[in-house]
C-alpha positions in Angstrom: -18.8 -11.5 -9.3 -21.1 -10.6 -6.2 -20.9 -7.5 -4.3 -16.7 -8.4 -3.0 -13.7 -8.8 -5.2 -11.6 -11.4 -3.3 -8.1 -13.2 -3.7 -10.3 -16.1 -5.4 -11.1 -14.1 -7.7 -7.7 -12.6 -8.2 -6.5 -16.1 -8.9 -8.9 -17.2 -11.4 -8.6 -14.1 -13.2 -5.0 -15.1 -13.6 -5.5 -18.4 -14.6 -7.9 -17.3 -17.3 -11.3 -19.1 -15.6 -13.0 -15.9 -15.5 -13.0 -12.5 -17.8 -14.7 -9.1 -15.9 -16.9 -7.2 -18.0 -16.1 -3.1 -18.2 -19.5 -2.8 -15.6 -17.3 -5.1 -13.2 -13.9 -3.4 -14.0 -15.0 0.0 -12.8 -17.1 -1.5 -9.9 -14.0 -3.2 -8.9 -12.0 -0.2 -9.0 -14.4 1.9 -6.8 -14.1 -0.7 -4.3 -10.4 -0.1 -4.6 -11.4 3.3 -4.1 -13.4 2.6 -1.1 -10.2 1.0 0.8 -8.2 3.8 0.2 -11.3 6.0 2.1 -10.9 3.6 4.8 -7.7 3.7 4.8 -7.2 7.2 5.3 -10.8 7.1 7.7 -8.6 4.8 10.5 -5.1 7.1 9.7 -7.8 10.1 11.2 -9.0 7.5 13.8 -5.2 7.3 15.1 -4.8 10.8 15.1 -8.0 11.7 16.4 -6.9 8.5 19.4 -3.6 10.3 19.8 -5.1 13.5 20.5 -7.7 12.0 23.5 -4.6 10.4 25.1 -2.4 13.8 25.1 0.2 12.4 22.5 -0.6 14.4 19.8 2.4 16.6 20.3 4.5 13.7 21.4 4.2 11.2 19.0 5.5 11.5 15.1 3.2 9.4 12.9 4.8 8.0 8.8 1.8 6.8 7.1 3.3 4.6 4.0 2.6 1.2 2.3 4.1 -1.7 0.6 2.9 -1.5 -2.6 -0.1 -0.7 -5.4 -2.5 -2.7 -7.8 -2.7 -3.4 -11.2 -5.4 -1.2 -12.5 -5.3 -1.0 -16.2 -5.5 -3.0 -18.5 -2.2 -4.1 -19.9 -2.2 -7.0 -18.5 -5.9 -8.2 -18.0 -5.8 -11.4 -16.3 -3.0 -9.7 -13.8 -6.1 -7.0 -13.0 -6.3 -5.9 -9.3 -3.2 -7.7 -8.7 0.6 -6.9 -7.9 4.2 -7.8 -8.7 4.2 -8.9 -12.1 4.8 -5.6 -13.3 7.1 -2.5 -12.6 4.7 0.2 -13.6 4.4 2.7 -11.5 0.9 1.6 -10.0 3.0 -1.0 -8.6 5.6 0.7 -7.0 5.2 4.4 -6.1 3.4 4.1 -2.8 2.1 7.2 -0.2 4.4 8.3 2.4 3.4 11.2 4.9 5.7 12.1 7.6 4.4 14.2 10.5 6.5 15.4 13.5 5.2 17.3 15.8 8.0 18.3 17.7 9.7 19.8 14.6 8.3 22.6 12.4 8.6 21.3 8.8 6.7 23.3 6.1 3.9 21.7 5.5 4.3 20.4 1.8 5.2 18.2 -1.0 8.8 17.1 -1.3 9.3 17.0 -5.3 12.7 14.4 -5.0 11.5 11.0 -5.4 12.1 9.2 -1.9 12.7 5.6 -1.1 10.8 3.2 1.3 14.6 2.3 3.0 14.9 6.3 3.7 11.9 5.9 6.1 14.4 4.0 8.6 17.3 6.5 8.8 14.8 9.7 8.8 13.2 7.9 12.4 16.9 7.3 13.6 17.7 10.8 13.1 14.1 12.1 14.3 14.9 9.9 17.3 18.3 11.1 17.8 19.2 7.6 17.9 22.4 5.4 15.7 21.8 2.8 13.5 23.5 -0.3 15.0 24.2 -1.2 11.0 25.2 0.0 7.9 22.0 0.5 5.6 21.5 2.0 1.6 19.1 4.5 2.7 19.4 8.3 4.0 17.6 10.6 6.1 14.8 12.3 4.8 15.1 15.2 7.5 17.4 17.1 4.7 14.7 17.4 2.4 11.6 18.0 5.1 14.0 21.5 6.1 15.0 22.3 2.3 18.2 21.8 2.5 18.5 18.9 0.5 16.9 18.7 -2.7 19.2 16.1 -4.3 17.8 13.3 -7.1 17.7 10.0 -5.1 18.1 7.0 -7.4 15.0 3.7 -7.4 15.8 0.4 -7.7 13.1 -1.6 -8.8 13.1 -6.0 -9.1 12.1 -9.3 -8.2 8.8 -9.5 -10.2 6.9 -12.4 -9.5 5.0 -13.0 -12.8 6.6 -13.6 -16.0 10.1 -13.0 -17.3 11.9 -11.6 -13.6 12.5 -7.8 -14.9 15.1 -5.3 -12.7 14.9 -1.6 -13.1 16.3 2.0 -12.0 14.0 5.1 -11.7 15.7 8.1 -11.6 15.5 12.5 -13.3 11.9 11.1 -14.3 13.2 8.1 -15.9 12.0 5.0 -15.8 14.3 2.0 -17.3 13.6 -1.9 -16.8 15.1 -4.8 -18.0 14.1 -8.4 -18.5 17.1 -10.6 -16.7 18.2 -13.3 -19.1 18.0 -16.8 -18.3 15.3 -16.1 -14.9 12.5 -18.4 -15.5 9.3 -17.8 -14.1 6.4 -20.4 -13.2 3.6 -18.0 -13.9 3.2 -16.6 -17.2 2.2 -13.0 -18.3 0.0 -11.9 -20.6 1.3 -10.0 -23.5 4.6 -11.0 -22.9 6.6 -7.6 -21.8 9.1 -5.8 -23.5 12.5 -6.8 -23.7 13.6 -3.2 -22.6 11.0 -0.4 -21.8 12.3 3.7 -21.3 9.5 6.1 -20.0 9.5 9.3 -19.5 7.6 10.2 -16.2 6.9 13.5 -16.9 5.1 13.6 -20.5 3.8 10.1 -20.0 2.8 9.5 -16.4 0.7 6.2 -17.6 3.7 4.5 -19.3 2.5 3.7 -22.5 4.8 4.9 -25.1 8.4 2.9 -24.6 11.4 5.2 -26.0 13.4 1.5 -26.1 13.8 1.9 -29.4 14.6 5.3 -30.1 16.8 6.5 -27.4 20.1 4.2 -27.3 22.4 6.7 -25.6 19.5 7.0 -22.6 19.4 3.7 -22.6 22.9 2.6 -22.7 23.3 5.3 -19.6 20.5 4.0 -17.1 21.8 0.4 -17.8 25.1 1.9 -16.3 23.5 3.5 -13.4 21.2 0.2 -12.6 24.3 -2.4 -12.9 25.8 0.0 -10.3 23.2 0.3 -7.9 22.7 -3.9 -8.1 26.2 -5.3 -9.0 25.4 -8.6 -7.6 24.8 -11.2 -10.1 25.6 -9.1 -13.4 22.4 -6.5 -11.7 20.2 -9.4 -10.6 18.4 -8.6 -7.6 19.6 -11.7 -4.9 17.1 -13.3 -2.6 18.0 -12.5 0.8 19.3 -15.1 3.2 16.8 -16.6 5.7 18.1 -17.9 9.1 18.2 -21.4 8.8 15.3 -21.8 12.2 12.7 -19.6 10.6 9.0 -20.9 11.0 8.3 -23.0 8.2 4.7 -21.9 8.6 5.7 -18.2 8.4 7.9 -18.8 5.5 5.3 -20.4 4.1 2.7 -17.1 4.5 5.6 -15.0 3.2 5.9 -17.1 -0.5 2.5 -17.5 -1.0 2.4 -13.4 -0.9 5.4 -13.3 -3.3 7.9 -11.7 -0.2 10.4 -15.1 -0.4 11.0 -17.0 -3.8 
């Protein structure tokens, strides 16, 4: 494999040209490791900048990302890839808010948050309106403890297989396969139909309560079709402006951000 795990070899691994061996697995993850180090080496690097330019107590910082990787091994040829799964190696991402012109508790805020709360908290931390209507809410609530109300997930548009929508919410996790979506790229077992974790006793996923909890099941179906009512709960592909760079657009599918 050599000493670098590229997007070449993210592709052949999915089209089945090459197998890693358990060595090459685990050396693959340390490198994944290793990124998060540097990551979090350049987040000290900007705060450490911040501080020489006297902005330290001026400027608030939100440290977050767009997504995780695929590190087990459900679905080995999808290894050290994303979005062909909802697991939550996928989709629960860091978030680290720091203001230092409030005092908030330094701590961790048990609610599950929502990557579209991170633009209403920096309206509000601004003191500024939002010139729209948007789904998210201001995390300030929680940061002061006065909010410690269950914000509900929404989870969709795999790339990979079967499209498959979902709800997280109370330390449930509920997806769905959406009838009738046809992918172009298989996936490798073929996922459930239905899948029903609970987050709590089984943080890895890997025993689905599908089949043995109806009345759960029927009730987060309920709670997804109204958080996506669109399409029967089918997420919709948003609308591009019709003079967007073909070349950008272009960047943007290959990534999996525009179908």
């Amino acid at each position: 494999m050599g000493p670098v795990f590229t997007l070449a070899h993210v592709e052949a691994l999915r089209a089945g040209r090459i197998e890693l061996s358990p060595e090459e697995v685990e050396y693959v993850t340390a490198l994944y490791d290793g990124d998060i180090a540097s990551a979090d080496r350049h987040v000290g690097l900007l705060l450490d900048t911040l501080d020489e330019l006297g902005l330290d107590e001026r400027v608030a910082v939100i440290v977050t990302s767009d997504h995780g990787e695929d590190l087990g091994a459900r679905y080995p040829r999808n290894r050290f890839d994303h979005g062909h799964a909802l697991l939550d190696d996928q989709v629960r991402v860091p978030l680290i808010l720091r203001d230092p012109t409030r005092r908030f508790r330094l701590r961790v805020v048990e609610p599950q948050v929502r990557l579209f709360d991170v633009l209403p908290t920096v309206a509000e931390l601004l003191d500024v309106p939002l010139a729209t209507e948007h789904d998210g809410c201001s995390l300030v609530p929680l940061l002061e403890g006065r909010d410690t109300s269950e914000r509900i997930a929404v989870l969709g548009n795999t790339k990979a297989g079967p499209l498959r929508i979902g709800v997280r919410a109370l330390g449930i996790k509920y997806t769905r396969t959406v009838e009738g979506a046809i992918s172009d790229q298989p996936l490798l077992p073929e996922p459930p139909a239905r899948e029903l974790y609970e987050l709590g006793s089984d943080p890895g996923e890997e025993h689905n309560l599908a089949g043995d909890r109806p009345e759960a099941l029927e009730a987060f179906e309920r709670l997804m079709l109204e958080r996506l009512p669109r399409a029967g709960g089918k997420p919709v592909a948003p609308e591009l402006p019709e003079d967007a760079d073909p070349e950008l657009l272009e960047r943007l599918r290959s990534l999996g951000y525009v179908l």
